[in-house]
C-alpha positions as a Markdown table, in Angstrom:
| # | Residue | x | y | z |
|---|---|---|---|---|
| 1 | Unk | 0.0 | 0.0 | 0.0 |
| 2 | Unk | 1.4 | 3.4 | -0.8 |
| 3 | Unk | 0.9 | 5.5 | 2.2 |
| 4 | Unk | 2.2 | 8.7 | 0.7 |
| 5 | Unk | 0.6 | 11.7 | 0.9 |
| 6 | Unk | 1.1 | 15.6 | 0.0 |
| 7 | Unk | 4.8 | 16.8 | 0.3 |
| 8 | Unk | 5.9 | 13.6 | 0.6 |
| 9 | Unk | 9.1 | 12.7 | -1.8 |
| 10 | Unk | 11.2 | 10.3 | -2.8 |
| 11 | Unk | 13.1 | 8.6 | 0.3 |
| 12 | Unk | 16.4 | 9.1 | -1.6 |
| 13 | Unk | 15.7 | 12.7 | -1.8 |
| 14 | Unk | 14.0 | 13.4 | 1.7 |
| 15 | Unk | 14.7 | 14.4 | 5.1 |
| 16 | Unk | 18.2 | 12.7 | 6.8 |
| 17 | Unk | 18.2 | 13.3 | 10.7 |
| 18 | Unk | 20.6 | 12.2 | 12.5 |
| 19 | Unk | 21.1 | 12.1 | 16.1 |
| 20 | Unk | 23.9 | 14.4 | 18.5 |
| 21 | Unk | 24.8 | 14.6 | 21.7 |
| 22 | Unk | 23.2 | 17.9 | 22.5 |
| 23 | Unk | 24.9 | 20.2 | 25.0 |
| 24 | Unk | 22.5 | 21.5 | 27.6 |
| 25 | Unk | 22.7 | 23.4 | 31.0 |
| 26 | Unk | 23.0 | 22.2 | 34.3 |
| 27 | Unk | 20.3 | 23.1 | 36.2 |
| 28 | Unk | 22.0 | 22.5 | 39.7 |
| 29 | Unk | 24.9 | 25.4 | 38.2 |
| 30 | Unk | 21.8 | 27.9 | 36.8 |
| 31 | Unk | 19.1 | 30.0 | 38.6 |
| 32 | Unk | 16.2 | 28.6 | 36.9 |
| 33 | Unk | 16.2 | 26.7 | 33.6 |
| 34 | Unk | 13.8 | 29.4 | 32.8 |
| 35 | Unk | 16.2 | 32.1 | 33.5 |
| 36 | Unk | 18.5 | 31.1 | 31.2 |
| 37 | Unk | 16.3 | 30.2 | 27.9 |
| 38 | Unk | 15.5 | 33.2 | 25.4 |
| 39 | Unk | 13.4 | 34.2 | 22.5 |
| 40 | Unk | 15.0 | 33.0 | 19.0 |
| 41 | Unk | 17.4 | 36.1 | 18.5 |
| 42 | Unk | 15.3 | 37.9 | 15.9 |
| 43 | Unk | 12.4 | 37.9 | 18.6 |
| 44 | Unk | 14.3 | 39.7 | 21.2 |
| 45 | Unk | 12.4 | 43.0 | 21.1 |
| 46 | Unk | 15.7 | 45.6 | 21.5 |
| 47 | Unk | 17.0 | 47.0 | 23.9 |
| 48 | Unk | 14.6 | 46.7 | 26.5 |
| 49 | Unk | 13.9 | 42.7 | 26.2 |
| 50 | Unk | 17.7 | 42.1 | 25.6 |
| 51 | Unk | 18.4 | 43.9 | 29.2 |
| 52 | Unk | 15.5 | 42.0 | 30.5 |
| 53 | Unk | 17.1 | 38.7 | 29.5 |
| 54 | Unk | 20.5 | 39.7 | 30.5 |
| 55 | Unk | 19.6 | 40.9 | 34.3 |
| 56 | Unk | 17.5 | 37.5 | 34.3 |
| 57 | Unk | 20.9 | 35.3 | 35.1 |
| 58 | Unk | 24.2 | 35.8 | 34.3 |
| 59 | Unk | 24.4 | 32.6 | 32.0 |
| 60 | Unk | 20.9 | 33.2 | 30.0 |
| 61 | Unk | 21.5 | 32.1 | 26.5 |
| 62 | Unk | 21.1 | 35.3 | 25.2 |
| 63 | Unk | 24.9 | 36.5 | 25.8 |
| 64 | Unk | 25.9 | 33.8 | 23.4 |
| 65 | Unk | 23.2 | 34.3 | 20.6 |
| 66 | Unk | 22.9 | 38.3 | 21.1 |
| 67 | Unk | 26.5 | 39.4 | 22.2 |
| 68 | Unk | 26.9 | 42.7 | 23.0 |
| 69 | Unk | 30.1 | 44.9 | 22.5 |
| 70 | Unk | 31.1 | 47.9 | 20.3 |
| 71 | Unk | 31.9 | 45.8 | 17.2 |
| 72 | Unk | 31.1 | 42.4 | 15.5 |
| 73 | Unk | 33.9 | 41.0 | 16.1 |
| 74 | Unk | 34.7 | 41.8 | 19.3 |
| 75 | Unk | 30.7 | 40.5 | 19.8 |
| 76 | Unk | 31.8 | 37.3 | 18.1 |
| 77 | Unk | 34.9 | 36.8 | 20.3 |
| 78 | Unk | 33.0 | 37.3 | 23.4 |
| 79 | Unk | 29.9 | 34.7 | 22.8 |
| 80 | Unk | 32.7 | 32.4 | 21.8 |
| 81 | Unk | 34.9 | 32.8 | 25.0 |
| 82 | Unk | 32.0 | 33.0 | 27.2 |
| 83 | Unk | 30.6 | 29.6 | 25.4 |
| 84 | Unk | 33.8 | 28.1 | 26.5 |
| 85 | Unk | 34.2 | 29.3 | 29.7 |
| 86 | Unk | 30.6 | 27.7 | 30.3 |
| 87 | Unk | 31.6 | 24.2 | 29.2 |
| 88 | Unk | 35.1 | 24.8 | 31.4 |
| 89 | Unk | 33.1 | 25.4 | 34.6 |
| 90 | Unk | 30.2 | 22.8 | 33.8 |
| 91 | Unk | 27.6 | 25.3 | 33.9 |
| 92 | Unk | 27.2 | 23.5 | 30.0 |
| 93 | Unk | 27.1 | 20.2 | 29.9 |
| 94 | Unk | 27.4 | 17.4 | 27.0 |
| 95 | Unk | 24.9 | 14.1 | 26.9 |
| 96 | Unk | 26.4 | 11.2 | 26.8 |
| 97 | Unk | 25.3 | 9.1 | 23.6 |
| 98 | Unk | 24.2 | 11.0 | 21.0 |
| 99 | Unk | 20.2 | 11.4 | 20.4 |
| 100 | Unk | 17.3 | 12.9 | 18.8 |
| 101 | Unk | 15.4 | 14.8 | 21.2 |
| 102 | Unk | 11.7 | 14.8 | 21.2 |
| 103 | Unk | 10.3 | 18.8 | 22.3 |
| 104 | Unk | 7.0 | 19.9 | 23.8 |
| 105 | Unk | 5.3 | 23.1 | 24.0 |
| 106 | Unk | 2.1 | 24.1 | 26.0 |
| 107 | Unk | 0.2 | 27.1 | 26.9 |
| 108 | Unk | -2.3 | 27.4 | 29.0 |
| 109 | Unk | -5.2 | 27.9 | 26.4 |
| 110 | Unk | -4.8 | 24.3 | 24.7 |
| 111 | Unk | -2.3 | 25.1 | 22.5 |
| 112 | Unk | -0.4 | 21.3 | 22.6 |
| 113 | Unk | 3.4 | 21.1 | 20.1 |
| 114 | Unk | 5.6 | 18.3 | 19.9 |
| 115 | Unk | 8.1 | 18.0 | 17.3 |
| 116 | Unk | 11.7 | 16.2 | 17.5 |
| 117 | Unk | 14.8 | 18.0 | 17.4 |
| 118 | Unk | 18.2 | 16.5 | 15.5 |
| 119 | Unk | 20.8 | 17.8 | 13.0 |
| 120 | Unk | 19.1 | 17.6 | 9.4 |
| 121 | Unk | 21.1 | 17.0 | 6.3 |
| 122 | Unk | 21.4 | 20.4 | 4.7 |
| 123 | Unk | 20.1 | 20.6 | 1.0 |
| 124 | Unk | 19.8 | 23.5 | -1.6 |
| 125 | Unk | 16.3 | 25.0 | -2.2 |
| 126 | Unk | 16.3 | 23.5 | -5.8 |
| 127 | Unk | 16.4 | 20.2 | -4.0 |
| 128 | Unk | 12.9 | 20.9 | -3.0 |
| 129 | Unk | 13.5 | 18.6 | 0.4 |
| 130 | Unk | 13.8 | 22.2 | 2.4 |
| 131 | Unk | 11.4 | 24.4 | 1.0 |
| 132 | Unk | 12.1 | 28.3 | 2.1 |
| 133 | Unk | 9.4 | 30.5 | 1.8 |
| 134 | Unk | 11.2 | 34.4 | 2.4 |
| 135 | Unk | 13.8 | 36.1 | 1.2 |
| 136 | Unk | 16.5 | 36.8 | 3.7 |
| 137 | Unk | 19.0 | 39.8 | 3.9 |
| 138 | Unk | 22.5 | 39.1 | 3.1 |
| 139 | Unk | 24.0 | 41.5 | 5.7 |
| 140 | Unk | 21.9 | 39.7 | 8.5 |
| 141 | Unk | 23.3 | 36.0 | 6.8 |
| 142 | Unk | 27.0 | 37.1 | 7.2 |
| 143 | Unk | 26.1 | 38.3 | 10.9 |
| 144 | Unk | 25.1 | 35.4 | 11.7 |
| 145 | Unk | 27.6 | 33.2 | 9.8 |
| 146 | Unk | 30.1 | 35.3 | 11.8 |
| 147 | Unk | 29.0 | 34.5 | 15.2 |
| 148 | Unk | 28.6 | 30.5 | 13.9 |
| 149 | Unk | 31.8 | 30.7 | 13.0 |
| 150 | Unk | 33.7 | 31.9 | 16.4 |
| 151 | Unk | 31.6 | 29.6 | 18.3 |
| 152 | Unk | 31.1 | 26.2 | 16.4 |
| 153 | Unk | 28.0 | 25.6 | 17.4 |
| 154 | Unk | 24.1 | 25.8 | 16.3 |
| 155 | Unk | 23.0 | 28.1 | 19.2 |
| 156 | Unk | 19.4 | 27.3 | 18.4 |
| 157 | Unk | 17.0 | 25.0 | 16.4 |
| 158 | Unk | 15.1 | 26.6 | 13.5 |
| 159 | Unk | 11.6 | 25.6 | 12.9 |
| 160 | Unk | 10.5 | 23.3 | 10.1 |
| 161 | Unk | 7.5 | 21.8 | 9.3 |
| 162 | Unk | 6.2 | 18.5 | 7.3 |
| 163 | Unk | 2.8 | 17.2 | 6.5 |
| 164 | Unk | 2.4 | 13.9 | 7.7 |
| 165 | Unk | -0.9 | 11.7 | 7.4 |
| 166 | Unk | -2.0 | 13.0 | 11.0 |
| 167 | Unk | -1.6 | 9.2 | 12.4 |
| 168 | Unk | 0.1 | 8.2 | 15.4 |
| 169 | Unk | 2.6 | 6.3 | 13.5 |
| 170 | Unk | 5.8 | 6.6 | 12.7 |
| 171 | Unk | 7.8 | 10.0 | 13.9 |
| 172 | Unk | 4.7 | 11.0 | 15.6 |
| 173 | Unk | 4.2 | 7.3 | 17.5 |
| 174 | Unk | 8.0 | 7.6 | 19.2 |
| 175 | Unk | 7.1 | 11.3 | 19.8 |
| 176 | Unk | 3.9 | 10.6 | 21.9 |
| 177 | Unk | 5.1 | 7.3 | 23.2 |
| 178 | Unk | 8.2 | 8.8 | 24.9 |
| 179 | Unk | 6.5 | 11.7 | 26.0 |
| 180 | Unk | 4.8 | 9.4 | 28.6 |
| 181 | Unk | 8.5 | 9.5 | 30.3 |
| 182 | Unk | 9.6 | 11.3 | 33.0 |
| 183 | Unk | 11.9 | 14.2 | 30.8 |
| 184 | Unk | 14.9 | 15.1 | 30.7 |
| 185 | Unk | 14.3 | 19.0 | 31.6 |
| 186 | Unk | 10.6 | 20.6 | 32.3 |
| 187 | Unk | 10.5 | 24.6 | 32.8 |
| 188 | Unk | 7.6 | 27.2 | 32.2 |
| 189 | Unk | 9.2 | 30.6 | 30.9 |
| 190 | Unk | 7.3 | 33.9 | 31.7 |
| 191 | Unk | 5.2 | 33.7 | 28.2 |
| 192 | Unk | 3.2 | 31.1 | 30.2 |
| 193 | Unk | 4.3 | 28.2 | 28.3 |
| 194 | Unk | 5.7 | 24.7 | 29.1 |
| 195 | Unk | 8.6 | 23.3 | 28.1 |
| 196 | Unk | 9.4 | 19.6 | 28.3 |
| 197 | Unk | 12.4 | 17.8 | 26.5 |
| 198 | Unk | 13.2 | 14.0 | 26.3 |
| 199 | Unk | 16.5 | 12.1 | 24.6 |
| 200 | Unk | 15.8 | 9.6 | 22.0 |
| 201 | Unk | 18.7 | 7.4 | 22.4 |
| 202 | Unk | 17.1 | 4.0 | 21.3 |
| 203 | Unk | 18.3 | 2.5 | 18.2 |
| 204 | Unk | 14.6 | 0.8 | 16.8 |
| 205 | Unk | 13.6 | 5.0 | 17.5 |
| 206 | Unk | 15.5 | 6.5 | 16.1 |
| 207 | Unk | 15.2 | 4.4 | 12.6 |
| 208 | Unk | 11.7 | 4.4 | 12.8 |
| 209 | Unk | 12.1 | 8.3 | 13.2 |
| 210 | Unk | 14.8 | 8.1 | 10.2 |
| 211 | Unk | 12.8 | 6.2 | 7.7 |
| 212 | Unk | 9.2 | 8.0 | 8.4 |
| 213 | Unk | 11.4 | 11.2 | 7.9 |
| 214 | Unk | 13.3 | 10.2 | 4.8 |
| 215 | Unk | 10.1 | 10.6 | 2.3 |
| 216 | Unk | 9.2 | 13.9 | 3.5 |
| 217 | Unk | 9.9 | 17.2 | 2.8 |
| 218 | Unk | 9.8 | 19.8 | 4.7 |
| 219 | Unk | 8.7 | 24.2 | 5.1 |
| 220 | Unk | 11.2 | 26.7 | 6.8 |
| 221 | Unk | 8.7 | 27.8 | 9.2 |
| 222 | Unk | 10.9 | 30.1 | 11.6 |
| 223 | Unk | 14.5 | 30.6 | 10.9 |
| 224 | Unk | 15.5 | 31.5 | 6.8 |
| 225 | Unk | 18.5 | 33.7 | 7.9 |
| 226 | Unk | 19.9 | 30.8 | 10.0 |
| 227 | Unk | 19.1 | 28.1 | 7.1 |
| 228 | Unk | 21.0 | 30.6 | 4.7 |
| 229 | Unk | 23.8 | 30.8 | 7.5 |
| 230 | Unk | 24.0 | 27.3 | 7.4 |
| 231 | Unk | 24.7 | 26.9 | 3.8 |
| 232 | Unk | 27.5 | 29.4 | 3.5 |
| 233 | Unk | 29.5 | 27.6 | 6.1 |
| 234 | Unk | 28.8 | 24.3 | 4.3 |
| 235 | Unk | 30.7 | 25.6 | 1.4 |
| 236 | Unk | 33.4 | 26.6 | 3.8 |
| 237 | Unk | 34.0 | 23.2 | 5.1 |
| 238 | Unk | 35.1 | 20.6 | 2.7 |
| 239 | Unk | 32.7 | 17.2 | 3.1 |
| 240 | Unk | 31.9 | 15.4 | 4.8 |
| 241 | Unk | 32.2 | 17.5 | 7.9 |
| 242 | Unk | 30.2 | 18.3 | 11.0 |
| 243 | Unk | 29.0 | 21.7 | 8.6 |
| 244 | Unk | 26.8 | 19.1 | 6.4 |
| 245 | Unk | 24.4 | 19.3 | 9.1 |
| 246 | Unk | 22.4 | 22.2 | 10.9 |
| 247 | Unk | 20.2 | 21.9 | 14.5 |
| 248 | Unk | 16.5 | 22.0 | 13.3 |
| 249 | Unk | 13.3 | 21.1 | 15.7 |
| 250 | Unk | 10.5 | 19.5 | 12.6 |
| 251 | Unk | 6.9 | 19.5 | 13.4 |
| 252 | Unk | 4.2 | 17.7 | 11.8 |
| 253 | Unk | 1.5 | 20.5 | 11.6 |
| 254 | Unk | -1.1 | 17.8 | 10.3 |
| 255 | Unk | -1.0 | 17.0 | 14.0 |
| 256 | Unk | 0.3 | 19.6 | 16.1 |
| 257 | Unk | -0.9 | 22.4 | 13.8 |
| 258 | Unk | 1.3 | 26.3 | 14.0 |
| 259 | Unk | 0.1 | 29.5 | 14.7 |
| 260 | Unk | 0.6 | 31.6 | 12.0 |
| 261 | Unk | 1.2 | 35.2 | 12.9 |
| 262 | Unk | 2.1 | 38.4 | 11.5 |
| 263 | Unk | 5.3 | 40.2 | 11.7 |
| 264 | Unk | 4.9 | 43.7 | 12.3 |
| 265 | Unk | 6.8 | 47.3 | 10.9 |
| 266 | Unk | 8.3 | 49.5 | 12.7 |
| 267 | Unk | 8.8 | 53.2 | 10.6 |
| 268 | Unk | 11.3 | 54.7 | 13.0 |
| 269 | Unk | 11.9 | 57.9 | 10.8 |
| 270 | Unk | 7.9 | 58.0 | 9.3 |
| 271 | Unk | 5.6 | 60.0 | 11.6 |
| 272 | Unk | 2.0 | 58.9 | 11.2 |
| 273 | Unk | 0.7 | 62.6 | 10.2 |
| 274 | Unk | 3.5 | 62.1 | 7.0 |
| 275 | Unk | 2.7 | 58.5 | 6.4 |
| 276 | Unk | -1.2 | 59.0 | 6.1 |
| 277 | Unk | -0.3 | 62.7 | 3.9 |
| 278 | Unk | 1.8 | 60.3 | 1.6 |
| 279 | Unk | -1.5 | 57.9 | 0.9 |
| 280 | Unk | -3.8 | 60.6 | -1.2 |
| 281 | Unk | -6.5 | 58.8 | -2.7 |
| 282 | Unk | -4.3 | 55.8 | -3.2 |
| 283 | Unk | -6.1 | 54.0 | -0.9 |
| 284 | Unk | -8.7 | 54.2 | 1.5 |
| 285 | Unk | -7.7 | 55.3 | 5.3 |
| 286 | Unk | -10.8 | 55.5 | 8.1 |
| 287 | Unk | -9.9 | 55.9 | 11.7 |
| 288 | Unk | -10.7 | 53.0 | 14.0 |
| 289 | Unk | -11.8 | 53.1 | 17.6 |
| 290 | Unk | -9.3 | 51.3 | 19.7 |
| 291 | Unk | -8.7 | 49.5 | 22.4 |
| 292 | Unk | -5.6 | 47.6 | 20.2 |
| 293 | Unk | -7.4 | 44.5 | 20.4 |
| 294 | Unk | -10.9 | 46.2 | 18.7 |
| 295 | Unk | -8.5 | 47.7 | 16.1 |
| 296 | Unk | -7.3 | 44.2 | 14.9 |
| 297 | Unk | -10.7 | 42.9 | 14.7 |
| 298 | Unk | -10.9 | 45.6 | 12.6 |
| 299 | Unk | -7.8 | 44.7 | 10.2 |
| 300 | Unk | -9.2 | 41.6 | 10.5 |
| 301 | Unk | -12.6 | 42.2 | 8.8 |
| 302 | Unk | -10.7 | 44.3 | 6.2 |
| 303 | Unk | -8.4 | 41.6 | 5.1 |
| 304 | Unk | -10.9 | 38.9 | 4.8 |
| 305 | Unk | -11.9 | 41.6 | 1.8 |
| 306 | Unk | -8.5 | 42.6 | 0.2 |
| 307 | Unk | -5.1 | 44.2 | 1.3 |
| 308 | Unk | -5.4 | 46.0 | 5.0 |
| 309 | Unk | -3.2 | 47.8 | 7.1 |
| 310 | Unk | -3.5 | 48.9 | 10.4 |
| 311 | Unk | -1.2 | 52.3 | 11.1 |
| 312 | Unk | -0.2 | 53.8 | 14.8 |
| 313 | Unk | 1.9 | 55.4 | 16.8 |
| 314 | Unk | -0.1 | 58.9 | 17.1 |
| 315 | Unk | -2.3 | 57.8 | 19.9 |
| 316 | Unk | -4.8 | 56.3 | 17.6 |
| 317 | Unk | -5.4 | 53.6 | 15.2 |
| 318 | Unk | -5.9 | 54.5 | 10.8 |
| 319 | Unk | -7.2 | 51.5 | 8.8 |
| 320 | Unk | -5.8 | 51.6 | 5.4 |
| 321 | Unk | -7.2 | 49.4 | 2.7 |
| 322 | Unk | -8.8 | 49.1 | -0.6 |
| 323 | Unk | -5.3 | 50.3 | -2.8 |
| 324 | Unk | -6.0 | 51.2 | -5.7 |
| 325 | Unk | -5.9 | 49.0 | -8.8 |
| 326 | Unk | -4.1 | 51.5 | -11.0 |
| 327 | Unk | -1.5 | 51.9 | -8.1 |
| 328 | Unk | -1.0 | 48.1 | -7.6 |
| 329 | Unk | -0.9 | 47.5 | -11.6 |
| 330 | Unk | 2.6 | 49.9 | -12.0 |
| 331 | Unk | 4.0 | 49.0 | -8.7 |
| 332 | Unk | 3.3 | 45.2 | -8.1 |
| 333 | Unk | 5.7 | 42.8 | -10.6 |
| 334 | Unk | 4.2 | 41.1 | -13.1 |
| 335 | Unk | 6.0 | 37.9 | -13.2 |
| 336 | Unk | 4.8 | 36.1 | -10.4 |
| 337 | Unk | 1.7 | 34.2 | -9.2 |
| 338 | Unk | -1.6 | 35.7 | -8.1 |
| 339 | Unk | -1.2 | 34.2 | -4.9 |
| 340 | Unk | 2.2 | 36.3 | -4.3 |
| 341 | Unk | 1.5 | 39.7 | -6.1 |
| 342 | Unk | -1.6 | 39.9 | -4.1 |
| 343 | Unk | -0.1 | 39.5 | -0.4 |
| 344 | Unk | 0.0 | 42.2 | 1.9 |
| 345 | Unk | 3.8 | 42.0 | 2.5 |
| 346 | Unk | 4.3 | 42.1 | -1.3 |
| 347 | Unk | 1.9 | 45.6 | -1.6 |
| 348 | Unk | 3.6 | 46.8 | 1.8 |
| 349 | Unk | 7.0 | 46.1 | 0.1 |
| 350 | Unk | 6.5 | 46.6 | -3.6 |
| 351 | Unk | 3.6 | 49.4 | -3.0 |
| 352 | Unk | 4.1 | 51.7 | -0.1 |
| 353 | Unk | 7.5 | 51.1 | 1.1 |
| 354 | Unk | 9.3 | 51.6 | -2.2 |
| 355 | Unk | 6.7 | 53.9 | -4.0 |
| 356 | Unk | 4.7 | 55.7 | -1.8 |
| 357 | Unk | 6.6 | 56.2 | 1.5 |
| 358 | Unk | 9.9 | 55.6 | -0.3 |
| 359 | Unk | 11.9 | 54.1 | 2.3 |
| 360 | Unk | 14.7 | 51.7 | 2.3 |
| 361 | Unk | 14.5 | 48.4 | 3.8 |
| 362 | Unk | 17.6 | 49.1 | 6.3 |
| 363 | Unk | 17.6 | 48.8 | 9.9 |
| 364 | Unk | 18.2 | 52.2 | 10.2 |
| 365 | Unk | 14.7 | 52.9 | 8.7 |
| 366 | Unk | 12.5 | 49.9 | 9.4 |
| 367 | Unk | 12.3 | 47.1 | 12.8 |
| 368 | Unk | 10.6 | 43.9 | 12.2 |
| 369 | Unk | 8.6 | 43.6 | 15.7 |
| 370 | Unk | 6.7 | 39.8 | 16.3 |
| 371 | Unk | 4.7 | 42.0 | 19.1 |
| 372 | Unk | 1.7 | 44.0 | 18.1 |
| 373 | Unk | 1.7 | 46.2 | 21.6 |
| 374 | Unk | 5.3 | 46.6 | 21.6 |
| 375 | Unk | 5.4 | 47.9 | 17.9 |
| 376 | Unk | 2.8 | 50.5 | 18.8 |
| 377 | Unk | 4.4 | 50.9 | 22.5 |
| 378 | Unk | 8.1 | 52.1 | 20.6 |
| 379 | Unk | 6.1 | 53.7 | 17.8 |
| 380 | Unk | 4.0 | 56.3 | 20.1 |
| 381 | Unk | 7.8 | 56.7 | 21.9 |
| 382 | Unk | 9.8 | 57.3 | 19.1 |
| 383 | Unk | 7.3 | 59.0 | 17.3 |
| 384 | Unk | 7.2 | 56.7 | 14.5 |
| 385 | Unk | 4.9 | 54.9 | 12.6 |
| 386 | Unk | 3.4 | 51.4 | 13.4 |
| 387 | Unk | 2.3 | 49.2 | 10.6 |
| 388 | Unk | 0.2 | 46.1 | 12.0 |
| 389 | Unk | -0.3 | 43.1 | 9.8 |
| 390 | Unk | -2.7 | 40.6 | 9.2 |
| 391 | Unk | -1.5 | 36.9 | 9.0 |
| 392 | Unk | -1.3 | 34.5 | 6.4 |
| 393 | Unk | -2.5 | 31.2 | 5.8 |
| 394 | Unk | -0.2 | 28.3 | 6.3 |
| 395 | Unk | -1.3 | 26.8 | 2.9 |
| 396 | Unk | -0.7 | 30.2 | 0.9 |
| 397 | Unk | 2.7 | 29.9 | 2.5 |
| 398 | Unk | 3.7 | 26.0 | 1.7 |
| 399 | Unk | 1.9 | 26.5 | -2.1 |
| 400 | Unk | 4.1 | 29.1 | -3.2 |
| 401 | Unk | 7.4 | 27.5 | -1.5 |
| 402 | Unk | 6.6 | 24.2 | -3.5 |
| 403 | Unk | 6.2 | 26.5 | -6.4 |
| 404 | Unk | 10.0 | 28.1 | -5.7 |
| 405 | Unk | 8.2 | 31.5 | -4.8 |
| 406 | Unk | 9.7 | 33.4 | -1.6 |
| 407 | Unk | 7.8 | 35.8 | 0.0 |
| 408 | Unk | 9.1 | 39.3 | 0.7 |
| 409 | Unk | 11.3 | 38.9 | 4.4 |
| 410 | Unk | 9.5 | 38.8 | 7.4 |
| 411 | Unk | 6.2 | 38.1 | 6.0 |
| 412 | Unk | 4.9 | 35.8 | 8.5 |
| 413 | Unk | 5.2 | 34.3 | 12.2 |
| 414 | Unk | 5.1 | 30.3 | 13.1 |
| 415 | Unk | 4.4 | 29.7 | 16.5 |
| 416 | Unk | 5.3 | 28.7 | 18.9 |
| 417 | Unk | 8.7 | 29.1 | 18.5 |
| 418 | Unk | 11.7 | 26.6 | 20.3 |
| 419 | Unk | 13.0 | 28.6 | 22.8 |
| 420 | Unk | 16.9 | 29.2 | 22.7 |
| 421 | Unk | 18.9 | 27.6 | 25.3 |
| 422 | Unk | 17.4 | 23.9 | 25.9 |
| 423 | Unk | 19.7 | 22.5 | 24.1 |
| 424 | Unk | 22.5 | 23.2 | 21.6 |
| 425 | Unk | 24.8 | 21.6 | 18.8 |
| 426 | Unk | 28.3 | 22.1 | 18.7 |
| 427 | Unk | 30.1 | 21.1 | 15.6 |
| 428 | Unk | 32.9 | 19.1 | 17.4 |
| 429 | Unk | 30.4 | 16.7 | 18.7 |
């Protein structure tokens, strides 16, 4: 019986993940396990949540994946000697056999993840085994490549996803039959969610895990700068090497669906009176009675109809929708599928950022922000402009990635995301 199903490939061509011994602290040398876990590093709202982290405990995770000093390589020379000072005094430790480790994520309104956690056999996009879906930045890939580099390790999983047939079989049977273990760590971080991890060190496992994995394929859901990181230093490292390989957690969303969220703009040098006069009759701008949460059900009844935007950062809240055509027709490239050319991101990009507001997509000029309050918070502070998205759909997503379509950066939000510091890859091991 053929028992594939959509996404699935050949196993030749599919998903190879292997087990490690993964380097993880030791909670009788930390404060809290909780303490010492972080955002992914692109989450950390800046500066405030960074200073939050870092007053949290002296070892939280953040000092190696957000290092702070005057340049980037000093930055890069600190997270690595603080890294190795952590394994010299223990406060680091390595497992003993090498092993896939099975993750869980709760919250306290249902929301139920598992997914397993091992390095995965990198592979080029043309592959089609890892399927990215955004474009990435190449100043933010060589960042990152940078700090990979001085350290040696893969500071924290990305997030992929794979379709499987939503049966407890396969991957998912190991998952939910080890998770009736006692785990190996269990912490609740101050976002209210659980965290559980276990070690899959079992040889029957971890082939089972192995061959259900090998025919599928597999989204980038969080984590395209750190995929793209992981290829440059591929190329650096003659094969086979410990490089072939990159710290990934993969979850089966046929049966621990993602939250798909929105990724929010930040205008730092836009004020909202300017960004409004910039509009004209180009589209359609109302003001909307707030609290924040009455304004999104707003941009949420606006994007069920077309394009929507949700501006602030002046005290109030300006619903911009309905673009017009003529607009969208000169600005809004040809050459690629409906699907893509009619995505908010792309008319934000394409539309207002490029040809209305004219601003460069430089961190000078624009912050990618996961939190709706905090992007208005720093917007009515700074006295820029706040530009609230509405999400996309997970399928509009994985249909244009099997198409070879990216999305324009940032464009979406899977959640929940890993948290960094559970547990870590170093490339010697």
């Amino acid at each position: 019986m053929n028992t594939a199903g959509p996404g699935d490939v050949p196993a030749r061509m599919g998903l190879d993940l292997t087990p490690f011994r993964g380097l993880r602290y030791d909670p009788d040398r930390v404060g809290s396990l909780s303490a010492v876990t972080s955002p992914p590093y692109d989450v950390v709202v800046r500066p405030d949540g960074l200073h939050h982290l870092e007053s949290a405990d002296p070892h939280n995770i953040v000092r190696l994946i957000l290092p702070q000093a005057p340049t980037p390589s000093v930055r890069n020379e600190q997270a690595a000697d603080t890294l190795h000072r952590w394994l010299s005094e223990g406060v680091l430790t390595t497992d003993s056999e090498p092993g896939l480790y099975v993750y869980e994520q709760r919250d306290g309104d249902g929301m139920l993840q598992r997914g397993v956690i091992g390095a995965l056999r990198l592979s080029e996009p043309s592959d089609g085994v890892v399927l990215p879906h955004e474009d990435v930045m190449p100043h933010v890939v060589a960042d990152r490549a940078a700090l990979m580099r001085a350290t040696s390790a893969n500071l924290e999983p990305l997030l992929l996803t794979y379709r499987g047939n939503g049966a407890a079989a396969g991957t998912t049977a190991v998952i939910e039959h080890t998770a009736e273990r006692p785990p190996l760590l269990s912490t609740t971080t101050e976002d209210g969610f659980s965290h559980r991890l276990w070690s899959v060190t079992d040889p029957a496992d971890q082939a089972e895990i192995q061959t259900d994995l090998a025919r599928r394929q597999a989204l980038i859901a969080d984590g395209h700068h750190r995929w793209a990181t992981y290829l440059r230093l591929r190329a650096e490292h003659p094969s086979p090497s410990p490089w072939d390989f990159g710290l990934v957690l993969l979850v089966d969303t046929a049966r621990y669906p993602l939250r798909v969220r929105a990724i929010h703009r930040l205008l730092h040098r836009l004020p909202v009176p300017d960004a409004l006069a910039a509009l004209g009759d180009s589209f359609r701008v109302r003001q909307v009675e707030g609290p924040l949460s009455a304004a999104l059900d707003a941009l949420s009844e606006a994007a069920a109809e077309g394009n929507a935007f949700l501006l602030a950062g002046d005290g109030t809240f300006h619903l911009v929708d309905r673009p017009s055509p003529d607009l969208l027709a000169r600005t809004i490239p040809a050459d690629r599928p409906e699907a893509w050319r009619t995505l908010d991101a792309t008319v934000l990009h394409a539309t207002l950022l490029d040809h209305v507001w004219r601003i460069p997509d430089v961190p000078e000029h624009i912050a990618y922000i996961h939190d709706t309050s905090a992007t208005v918070a720093k917007a009515e502070r700074d006295g820029g402009t706040a530009v609230l998205m509405h999400p996309v759909r997970e399928e509009v997503v994985r249909d244009l990635a099997s198409q070879g379509v990216t999305m324009p950066r940032k464009s979406t939000s899977f959640g929940p995301k890993p948290a960094s510091g559970l547990v870590l890859r170093t490339l010697g091991l």
